[in-house]
C-alpha positions as protocol buffer text, in pm:
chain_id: "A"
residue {
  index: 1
  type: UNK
  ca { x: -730 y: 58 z: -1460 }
}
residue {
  index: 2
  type: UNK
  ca { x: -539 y: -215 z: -1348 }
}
residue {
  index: 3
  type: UNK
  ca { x: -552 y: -405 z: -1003 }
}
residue {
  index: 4
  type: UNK
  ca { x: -243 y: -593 z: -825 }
}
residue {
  index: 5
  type: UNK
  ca { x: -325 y: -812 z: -540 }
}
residue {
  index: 6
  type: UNK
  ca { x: -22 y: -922 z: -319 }
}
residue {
  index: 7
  type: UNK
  ca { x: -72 y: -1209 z: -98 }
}
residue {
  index: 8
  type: UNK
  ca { x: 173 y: -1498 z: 83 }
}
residue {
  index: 9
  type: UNK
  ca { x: 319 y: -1831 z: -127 }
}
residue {
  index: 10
  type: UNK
  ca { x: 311 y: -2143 z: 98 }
}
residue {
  index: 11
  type: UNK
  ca { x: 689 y: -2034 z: 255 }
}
residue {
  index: 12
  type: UNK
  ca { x: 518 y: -1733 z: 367 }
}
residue {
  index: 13
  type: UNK
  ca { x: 696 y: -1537 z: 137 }
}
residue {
  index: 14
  type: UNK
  ca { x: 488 y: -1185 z: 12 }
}
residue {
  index: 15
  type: UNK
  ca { x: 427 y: -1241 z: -338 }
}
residue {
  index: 16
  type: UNK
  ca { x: 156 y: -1102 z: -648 }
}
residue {
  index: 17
  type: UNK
  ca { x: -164 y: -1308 z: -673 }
}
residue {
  index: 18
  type: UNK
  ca { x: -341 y: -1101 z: -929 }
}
residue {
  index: 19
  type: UNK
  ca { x: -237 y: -863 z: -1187 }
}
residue {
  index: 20
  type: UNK
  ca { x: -482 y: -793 z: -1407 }
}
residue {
  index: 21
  type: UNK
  ca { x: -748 y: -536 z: -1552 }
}
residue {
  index: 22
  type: UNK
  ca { x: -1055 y: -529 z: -1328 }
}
residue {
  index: 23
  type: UNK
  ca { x: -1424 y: -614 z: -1448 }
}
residue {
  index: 24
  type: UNK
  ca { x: -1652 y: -323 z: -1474 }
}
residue {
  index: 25
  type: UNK
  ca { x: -2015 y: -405 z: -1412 }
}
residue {
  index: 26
  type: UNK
  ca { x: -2282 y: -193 z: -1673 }
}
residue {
  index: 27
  type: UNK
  ca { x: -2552 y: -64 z: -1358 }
}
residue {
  index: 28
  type: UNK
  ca { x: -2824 y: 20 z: -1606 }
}
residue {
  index: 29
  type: UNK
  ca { x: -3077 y: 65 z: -1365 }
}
residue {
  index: 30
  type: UNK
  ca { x: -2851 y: 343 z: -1247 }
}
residue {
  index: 31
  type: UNK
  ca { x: -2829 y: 532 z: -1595 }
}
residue {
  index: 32
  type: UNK
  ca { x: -2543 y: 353 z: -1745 }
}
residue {
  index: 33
  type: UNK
  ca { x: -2310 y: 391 z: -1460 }
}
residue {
  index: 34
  type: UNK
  ca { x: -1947 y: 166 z: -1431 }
}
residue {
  index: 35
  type: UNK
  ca { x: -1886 y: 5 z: -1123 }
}
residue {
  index: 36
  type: UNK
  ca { x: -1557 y: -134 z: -1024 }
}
residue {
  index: 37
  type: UNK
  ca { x: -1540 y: -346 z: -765 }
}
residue {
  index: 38
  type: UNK
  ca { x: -1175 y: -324 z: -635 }
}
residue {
  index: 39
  type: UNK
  ca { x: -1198 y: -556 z: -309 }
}
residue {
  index: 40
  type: UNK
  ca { x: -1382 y: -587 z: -37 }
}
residue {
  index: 41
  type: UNK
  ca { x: -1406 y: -657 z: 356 }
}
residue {
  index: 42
  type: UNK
  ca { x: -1654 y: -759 z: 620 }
}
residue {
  index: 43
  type: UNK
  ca { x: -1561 y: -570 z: 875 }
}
residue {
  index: 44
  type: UNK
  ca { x: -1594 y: -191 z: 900 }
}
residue {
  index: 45
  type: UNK
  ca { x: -1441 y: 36 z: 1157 }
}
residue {
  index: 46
  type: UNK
  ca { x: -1686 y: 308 z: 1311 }
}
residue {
  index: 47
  type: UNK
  ca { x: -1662 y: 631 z: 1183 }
}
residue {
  index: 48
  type: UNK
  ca { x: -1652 y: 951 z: 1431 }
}
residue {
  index: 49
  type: UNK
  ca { x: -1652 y: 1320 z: 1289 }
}
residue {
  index: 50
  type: UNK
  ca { x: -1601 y: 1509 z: 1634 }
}
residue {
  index: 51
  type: UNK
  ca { x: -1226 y: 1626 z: 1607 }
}
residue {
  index: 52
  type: UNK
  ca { x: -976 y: 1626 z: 1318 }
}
residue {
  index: 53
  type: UNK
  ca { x: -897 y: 1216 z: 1363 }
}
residue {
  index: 54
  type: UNK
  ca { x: -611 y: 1265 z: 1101 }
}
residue {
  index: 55
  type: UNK
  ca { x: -432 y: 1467 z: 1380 }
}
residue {
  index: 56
  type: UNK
  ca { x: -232 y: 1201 z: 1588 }
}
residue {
  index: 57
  type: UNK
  ca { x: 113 y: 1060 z: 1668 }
}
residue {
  index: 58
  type: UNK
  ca { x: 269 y: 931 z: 1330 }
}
residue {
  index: 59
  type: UNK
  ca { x: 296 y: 626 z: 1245 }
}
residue {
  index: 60
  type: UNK
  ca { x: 259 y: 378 z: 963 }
}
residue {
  index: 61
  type: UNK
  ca { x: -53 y: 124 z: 1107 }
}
residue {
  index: 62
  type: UNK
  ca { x: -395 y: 250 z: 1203 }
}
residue {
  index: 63
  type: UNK
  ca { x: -483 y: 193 z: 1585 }
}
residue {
  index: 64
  type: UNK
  ca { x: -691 y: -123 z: 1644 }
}
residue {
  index: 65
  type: UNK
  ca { x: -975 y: -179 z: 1491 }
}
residue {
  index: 66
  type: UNK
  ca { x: -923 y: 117 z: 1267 }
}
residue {
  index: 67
  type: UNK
  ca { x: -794 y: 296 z: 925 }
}
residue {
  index: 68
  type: UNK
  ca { x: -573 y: 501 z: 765 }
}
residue {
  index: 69
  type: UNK
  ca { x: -586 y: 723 z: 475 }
}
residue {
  index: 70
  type: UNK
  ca { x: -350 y: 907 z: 379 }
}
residue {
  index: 71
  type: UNK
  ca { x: -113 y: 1004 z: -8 }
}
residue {
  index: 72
  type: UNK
  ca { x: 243 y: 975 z: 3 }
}
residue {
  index: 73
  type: UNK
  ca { x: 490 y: 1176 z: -214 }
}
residue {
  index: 74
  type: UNK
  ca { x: 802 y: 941 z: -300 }
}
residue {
  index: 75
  type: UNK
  ca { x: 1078 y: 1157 z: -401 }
}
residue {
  index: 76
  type: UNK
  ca { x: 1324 y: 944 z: -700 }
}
residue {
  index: 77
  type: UNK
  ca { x: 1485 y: 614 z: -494 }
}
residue {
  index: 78
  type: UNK
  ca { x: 1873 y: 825 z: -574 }
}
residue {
  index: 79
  type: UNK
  ca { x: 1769 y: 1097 z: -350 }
}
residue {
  index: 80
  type: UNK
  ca { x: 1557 y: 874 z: -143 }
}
residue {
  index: 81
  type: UNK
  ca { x: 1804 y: 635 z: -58 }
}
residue {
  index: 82
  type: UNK
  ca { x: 2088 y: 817 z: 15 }
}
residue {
  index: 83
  type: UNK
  ca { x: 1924 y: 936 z: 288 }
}
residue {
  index: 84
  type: UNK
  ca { x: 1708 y: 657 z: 430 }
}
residue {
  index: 85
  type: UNK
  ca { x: 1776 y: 526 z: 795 }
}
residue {
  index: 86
  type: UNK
  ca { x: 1570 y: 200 z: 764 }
}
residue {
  index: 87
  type: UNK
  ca { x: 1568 y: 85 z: 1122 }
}
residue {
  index: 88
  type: UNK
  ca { x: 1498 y: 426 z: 1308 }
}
residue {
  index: 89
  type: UNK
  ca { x: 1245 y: 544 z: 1037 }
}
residue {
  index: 90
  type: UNK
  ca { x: 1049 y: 209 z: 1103 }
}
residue {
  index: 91
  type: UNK
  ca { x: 1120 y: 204 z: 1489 }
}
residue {
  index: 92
  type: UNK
  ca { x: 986 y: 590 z: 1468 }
}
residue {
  index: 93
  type: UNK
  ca { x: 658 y: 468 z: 1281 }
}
residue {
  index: 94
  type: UNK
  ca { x: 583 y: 177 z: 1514 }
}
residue {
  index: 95
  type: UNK
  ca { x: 673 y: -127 z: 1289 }
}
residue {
  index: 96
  type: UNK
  ca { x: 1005 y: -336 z: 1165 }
}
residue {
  index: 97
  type: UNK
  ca { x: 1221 y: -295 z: 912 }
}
residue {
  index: 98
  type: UNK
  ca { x: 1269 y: -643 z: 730 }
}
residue {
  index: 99
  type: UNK
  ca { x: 1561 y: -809 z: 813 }
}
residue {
  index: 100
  type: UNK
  ca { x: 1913 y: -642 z: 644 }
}
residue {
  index: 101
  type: UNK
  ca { x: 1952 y: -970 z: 507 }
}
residue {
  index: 102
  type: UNK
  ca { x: 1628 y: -1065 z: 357 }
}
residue {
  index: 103
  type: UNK
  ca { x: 1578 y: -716 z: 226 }
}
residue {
  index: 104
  type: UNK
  ca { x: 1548 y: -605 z: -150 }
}
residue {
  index: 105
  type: UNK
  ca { x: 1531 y: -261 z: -56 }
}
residue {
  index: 106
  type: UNK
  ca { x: 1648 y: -60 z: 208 }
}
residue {
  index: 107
  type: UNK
  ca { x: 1245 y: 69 z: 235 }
}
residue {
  index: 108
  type: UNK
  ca { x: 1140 y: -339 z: 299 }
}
residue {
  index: 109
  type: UNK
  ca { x: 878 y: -360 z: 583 }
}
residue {
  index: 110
  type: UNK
  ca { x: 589 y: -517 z: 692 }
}
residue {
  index: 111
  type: UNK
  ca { x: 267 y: -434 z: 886 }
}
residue {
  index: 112
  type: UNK
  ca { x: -47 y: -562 z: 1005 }
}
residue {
  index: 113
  type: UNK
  ca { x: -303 y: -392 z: 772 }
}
residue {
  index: 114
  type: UNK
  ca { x: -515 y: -465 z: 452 }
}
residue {
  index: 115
  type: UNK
  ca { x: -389 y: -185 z: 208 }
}
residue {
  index: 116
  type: UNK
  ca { x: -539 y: -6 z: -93 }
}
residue {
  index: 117
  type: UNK
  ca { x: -321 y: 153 z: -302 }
}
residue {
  index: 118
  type: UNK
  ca { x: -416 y: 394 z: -558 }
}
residue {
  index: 119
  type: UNK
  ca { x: -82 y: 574 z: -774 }
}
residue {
  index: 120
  type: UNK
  ca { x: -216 y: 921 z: -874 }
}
residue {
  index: 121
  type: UNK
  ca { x: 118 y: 1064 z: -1064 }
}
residue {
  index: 122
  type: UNK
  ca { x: 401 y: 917 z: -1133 }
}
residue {
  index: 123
  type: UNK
  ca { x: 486 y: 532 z: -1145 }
}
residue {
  index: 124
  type: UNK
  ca { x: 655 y: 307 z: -898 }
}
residue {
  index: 125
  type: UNK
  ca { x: 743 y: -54 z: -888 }
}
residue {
  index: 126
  type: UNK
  ca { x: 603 y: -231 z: -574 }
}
residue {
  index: 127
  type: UNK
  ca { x: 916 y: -472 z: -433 }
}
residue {
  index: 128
  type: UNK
  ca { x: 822 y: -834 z: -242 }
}
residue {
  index: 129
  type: UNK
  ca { x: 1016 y: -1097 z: -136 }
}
residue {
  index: 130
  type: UNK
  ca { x: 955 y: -1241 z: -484 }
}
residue {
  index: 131
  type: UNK
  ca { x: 953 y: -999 z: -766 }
}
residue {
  index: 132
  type: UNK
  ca { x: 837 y: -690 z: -811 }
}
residue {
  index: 133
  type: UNK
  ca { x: 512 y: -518 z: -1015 }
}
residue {
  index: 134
  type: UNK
  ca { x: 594 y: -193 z: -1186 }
}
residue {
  index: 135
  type: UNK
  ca { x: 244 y: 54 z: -1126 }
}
residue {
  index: 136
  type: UNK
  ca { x: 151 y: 353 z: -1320 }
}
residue {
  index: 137
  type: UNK
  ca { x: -88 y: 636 z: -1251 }
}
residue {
  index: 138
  type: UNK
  ca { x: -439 y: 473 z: -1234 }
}
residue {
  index: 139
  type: UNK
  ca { x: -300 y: 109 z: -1105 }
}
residue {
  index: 140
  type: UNK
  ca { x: -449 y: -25 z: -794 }
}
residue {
  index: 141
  type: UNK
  ca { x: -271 y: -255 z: -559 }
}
residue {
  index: 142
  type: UNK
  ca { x: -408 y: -424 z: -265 }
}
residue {
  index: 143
  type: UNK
  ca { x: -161 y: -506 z: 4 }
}
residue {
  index: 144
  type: UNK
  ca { x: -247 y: -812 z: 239 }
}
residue {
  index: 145
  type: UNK
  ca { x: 26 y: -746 z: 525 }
}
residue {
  index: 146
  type: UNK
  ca { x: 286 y: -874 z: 302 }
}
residue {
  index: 147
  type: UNK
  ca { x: 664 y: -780 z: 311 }
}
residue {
  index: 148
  type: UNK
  ca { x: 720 y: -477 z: 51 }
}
residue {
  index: 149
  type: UNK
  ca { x: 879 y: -181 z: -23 }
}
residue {
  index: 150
  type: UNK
  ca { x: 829 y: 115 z: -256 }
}
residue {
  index: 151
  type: UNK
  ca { x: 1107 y: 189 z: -514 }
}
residue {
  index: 152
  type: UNK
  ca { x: 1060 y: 508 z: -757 }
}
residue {
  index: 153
  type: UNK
  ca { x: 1275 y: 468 z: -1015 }
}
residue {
  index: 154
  type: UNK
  ca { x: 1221 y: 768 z: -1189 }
}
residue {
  index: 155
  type: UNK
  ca { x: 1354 y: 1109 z: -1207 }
}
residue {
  index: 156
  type: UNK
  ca { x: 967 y: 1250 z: -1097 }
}
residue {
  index: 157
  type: UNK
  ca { x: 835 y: 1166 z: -758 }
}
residue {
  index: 158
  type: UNK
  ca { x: 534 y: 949 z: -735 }
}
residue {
  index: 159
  type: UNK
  ca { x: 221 y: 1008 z: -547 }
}
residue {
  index: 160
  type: UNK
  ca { x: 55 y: 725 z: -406 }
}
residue {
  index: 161
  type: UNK
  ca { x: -303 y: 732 z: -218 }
}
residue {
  index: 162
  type: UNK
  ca { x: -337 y: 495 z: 75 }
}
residue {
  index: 163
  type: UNK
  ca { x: -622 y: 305 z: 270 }
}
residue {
  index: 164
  type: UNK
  ca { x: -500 y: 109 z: 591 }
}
residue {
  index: 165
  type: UNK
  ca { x: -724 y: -76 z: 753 }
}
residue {
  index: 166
  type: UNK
  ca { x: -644 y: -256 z: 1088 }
}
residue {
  index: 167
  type: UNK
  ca { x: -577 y: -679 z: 995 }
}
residue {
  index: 168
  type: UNK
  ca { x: -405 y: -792 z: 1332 }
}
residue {
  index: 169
  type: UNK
  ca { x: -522 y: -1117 z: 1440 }
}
């Protein structure tokens, strides 16, 4: 497994603080298992089983206080962007494009959520502002509301499993 972490450089700019292969802990006293401990938060939102909560108005960011989970299919970037309206998808999902100029990739955004990202199939390179981090089945990439797009390369789609969790201050 390997774990990406992006963050912000002093300019604010959405860059990678960590790439690297995550320790595993040895729980003995648990008969041998492997623990990986990807990242953690202090805050949890409130869980509530009543009604199907993944049925709801979409859009990219969880509501306040709340999360997100969800896998994402991305079809190969020359079908993907011939198609791709930047501005009205975003506008449609209830967050920004990035700015035509300061874009990488037509599929630059932003949002206001602490993401895990888990690829399942495929591989995909993760775009910032500066540089880019290519991830493979099995990668993990935590997401701290930094500017970034999605960019599949490939001739395969790539399947990506998300976690959003609600980081407006």
């Amino acid at each position: 497994m390997r774990r990406i972490v992006t963050g912000h450089d002093t300019a604010g700019r959405s860059r990678v603080l960590l790439d690297e292969v995550p320790q595993a802990v040895l729980l003995e006293k648990a008969g041998g298992l492997r623990l990986t401990e990807l990242w953690t938060t202090s805050e949890t939102p409130a869980a509530d089983a009543s009604a199907d909560r993944a049925r709801r108005e979409r859009r990219i960011e969880p509501d306040p206080g709340g999360s997100v989970f969800r896998v994402i299919d991305y079809p190969p970037d020359r079908e993907r962007l011939a198609k791709i309206r930047p501005e009205e998808h975003f506008a449609s999902m209830g967050v920004q494009a990035a700015p035509a100029d300061k874009r990488r990739h037509p599929g630059m955004h932003k949002t206001k959520t602490l993401d895990y990202a888990i690829v399942l199939a495929g591989e995909i390179y993760a775009v910032l502002d500066e540089g880019e981090v290519l991830l493979r089945a099995g990668d993990v990439l935590v997401q701290q509301g930094t500017n970034h797009a999605w960019s599949n390369r490939t001739d395969k789609p790539a399947t990506i499993a998300f976690v959003l969790l609600d980081a407006a201050k």
